[in-house]
VMD Tcl script that draws the C-alpha trace (Angstrom):
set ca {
  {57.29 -26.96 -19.66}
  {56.18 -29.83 -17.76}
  {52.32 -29.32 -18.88}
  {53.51 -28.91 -22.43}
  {55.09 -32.86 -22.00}
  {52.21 -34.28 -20.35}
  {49.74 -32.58 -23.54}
  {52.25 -33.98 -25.54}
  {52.01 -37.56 -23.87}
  {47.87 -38.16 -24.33}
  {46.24 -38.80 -27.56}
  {45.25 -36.12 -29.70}
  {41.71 -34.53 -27.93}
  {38.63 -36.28 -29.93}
  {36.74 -34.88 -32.31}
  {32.79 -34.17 -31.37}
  {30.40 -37.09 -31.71}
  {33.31 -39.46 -31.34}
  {34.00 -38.82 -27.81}
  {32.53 -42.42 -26.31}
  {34.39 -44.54 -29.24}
  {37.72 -42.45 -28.28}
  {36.96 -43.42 -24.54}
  {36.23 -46.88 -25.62}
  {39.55 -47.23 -27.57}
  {41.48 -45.61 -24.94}
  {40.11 -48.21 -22.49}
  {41.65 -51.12 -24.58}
  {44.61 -49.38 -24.28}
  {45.17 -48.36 -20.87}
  {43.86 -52.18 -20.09}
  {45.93 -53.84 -22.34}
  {48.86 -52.02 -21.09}
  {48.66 -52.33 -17.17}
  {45.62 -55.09 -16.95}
  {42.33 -53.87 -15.00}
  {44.47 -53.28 -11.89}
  {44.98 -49.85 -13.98}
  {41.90 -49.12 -15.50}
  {40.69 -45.21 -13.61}
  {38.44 -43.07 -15.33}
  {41.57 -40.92 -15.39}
  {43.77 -43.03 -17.00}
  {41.45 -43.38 -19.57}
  {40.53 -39.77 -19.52}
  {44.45 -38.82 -20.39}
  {44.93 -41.61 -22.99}
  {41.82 -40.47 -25.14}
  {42.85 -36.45 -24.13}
  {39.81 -35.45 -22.31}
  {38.78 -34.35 -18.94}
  {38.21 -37.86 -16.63}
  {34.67 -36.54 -15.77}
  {33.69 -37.31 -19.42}
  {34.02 -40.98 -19.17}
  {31.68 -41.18 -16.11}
  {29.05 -39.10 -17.97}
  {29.35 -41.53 -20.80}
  {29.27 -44.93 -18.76}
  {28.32 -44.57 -15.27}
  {30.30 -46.84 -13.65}
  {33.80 -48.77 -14.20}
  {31.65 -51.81 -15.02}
  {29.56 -50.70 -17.58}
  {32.94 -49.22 -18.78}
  {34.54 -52.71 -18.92}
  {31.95 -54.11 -20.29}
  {30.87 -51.73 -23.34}
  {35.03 -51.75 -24.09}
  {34.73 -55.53 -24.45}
  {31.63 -55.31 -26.46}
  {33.07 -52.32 -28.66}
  {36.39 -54.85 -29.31}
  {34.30 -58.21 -30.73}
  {33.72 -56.79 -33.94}
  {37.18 -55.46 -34.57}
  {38.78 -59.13 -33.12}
  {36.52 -60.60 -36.02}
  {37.67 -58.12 -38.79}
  {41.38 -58.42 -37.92}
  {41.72 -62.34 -37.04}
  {40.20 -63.02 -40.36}
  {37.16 -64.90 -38.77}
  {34.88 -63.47 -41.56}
  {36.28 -64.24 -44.79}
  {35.28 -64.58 -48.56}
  {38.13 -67.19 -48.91}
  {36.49 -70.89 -49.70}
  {40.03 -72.49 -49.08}
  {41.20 -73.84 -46.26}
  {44.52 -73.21 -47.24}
  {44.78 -70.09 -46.49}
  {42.49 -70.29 -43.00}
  {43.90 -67.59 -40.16}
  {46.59 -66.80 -42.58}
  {45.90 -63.12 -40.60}
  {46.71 -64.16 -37.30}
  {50.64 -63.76 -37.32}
  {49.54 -59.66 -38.65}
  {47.45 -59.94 -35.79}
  {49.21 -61.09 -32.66}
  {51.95 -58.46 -34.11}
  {49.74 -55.61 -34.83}
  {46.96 -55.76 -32.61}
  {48.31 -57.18 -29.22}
  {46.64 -54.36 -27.67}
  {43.22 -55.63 -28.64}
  {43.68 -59.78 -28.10}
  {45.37 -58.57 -24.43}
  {42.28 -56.47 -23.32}
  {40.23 -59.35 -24.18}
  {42.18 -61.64 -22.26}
  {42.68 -59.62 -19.46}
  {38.93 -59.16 -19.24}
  {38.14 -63.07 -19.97}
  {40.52 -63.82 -17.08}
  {39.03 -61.42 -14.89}
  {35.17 -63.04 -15.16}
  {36.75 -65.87 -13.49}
  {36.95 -63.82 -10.20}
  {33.73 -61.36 -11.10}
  {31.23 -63.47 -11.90}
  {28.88 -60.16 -13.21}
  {32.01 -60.07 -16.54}
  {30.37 -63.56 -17.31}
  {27.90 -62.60 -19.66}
  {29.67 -60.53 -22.15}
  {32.31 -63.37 -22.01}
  {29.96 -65.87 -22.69}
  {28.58 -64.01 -25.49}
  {32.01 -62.78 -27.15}
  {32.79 -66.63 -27.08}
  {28.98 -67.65 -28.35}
  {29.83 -64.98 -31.25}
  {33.70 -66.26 -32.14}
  {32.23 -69.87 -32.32}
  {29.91 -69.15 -34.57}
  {31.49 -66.98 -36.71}
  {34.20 -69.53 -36.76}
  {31.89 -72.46 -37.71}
  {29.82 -70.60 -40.15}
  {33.72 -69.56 -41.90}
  {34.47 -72.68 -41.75}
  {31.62 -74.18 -44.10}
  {31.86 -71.17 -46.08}
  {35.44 -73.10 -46.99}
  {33.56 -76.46 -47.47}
  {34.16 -77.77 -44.10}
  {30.83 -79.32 -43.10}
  {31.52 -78.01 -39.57}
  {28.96 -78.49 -36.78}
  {28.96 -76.47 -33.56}
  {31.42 -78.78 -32.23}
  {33.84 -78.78 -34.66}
  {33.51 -75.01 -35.19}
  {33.91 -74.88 -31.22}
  {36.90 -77.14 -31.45}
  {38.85 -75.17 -34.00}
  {38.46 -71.87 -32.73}
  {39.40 -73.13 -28.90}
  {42.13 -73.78 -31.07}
  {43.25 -70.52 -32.39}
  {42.26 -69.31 -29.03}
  {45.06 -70.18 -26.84}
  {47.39 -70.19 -30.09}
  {46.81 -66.85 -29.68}
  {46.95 -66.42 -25.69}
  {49.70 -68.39 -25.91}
  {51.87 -66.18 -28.62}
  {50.23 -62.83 -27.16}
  {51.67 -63.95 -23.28}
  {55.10 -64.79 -24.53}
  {55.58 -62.08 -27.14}
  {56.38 -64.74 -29.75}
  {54.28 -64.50 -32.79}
  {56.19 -66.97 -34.70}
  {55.40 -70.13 -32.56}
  {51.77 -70.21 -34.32}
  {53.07 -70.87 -37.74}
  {53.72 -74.87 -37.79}
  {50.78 -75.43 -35.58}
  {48.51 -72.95 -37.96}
  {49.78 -75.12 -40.85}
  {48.98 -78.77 -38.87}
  {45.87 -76.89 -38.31}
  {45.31 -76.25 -42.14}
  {46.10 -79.92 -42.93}
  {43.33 -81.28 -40.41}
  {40.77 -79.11 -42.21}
  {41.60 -80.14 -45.63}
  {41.08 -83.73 -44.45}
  {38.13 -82.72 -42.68}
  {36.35 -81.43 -45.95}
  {37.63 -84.59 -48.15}
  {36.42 -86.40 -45.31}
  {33.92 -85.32 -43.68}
  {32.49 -89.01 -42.30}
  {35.93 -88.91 -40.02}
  {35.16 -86.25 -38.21}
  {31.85 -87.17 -36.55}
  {30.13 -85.05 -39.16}
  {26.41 -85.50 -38.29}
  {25.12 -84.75 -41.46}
  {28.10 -86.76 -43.41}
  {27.28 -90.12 -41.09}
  {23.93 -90.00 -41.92}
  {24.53 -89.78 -45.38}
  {27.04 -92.63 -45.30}
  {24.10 -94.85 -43.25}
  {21.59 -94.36 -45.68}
  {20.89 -97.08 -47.25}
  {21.78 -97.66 -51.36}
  {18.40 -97.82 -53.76}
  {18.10 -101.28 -54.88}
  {18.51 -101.71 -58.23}
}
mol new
graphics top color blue
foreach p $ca { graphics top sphere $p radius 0.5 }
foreach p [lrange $ca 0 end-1] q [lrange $ca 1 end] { graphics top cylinder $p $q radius 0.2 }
display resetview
């Protein structure tokens, strides 16, 4: 009876060829849940339904575990926080993040929990540093895509921004404090593409310096 519960308890067993993404997802999970404190290759092992020695065949080491689970999560962060968009309004920027912060809190924690941990293990600093290179530009290039002429700095600005609107929802389990800020937010970037001059635009200011034609 009691083995019957626990089978009942894990995830469903993967399917083959999908055994490392299943580890992968189950890491998330298991970090997410009880931080990196918790994170065993047999804690994973249950959540994904497989026997613990698979996940050191597949990654070596708790490390390379860590960091291939952080890797595996940037692309789905960027489909589900609505970083990549075909939207050209600015009205509508992170409308997805509410969805988000409520339906993914599993993936935004890991990622936290992970970016918190580099500060202690300085060999987690490069995947953080290039998750962050990677939301920044993503965030600038959405950004112009919704006529914002956004340089790196701006880009960098506005997604520090939705980053600890974010942390800050995800930590207190409140999803709703983001909306007011998300539409201040909104507001700045609609004067920000009316205006671009006011924001230290490079490319604006230099248009504005440039001198008239004489008639």
């Amino acid at each position: 009876m009691a083995s019957k519960a626990k089978a009942a308890s894990t995830s469903a067993a993967p399917l083959y060829g999908e055994g490392r993404e299943a580890l992968l997802r189950a890491t998330v999970k298991v970090v997410a849940r009880g931080g990196l404190r918790a994170l065993t290759y047999r804690a994973v092992a249950e959540e994904a339904g497989v026997a613990h020695a698979l996940v050191r065949f597949h990654f070596g080491s708790r490390d390379a575990l860590i960091v291939a689970a952080t890797e595996y999560s940037l692309p789905e962060a960027i489909r589900v926080g609505g970083l990549e968009s075909d939207s050209t309004d600015v009205g509508d920027y992170a409308d997805q993040l509410h969805e988000v912060i409520v339906t993914e809190s599993e993936l935004t924690a890991f990622q936290f929990e992970v970016i918190l941990e580099s500060r202690r293990r300085p060999e987690l600093r490069p995947v953080v540093r290039e998750i962050y290179d990677i939301f920044r530009k993503t965030a600038t290039s959405d950004l112009n895509q919704r006529g914002v002429q956004a340089d790196e700095a701006l880009g960098a600005l506005i997604f520090a921004t939705l980053d600890g609107l974010v942390f800050q929802a995800v930590s207190m389990n409140d999803p709703e404090s983001i909306e007011i800020p998300l539409q201040r937010l909104r507001q700045l970037l609609a004067l920000a593409r009316e205006h671009p001059e006011a924001f230290g635009n490079d490319r604006a200011n230099k248009r504005s310096r440039r001198p008239s034609p004489k008639s």
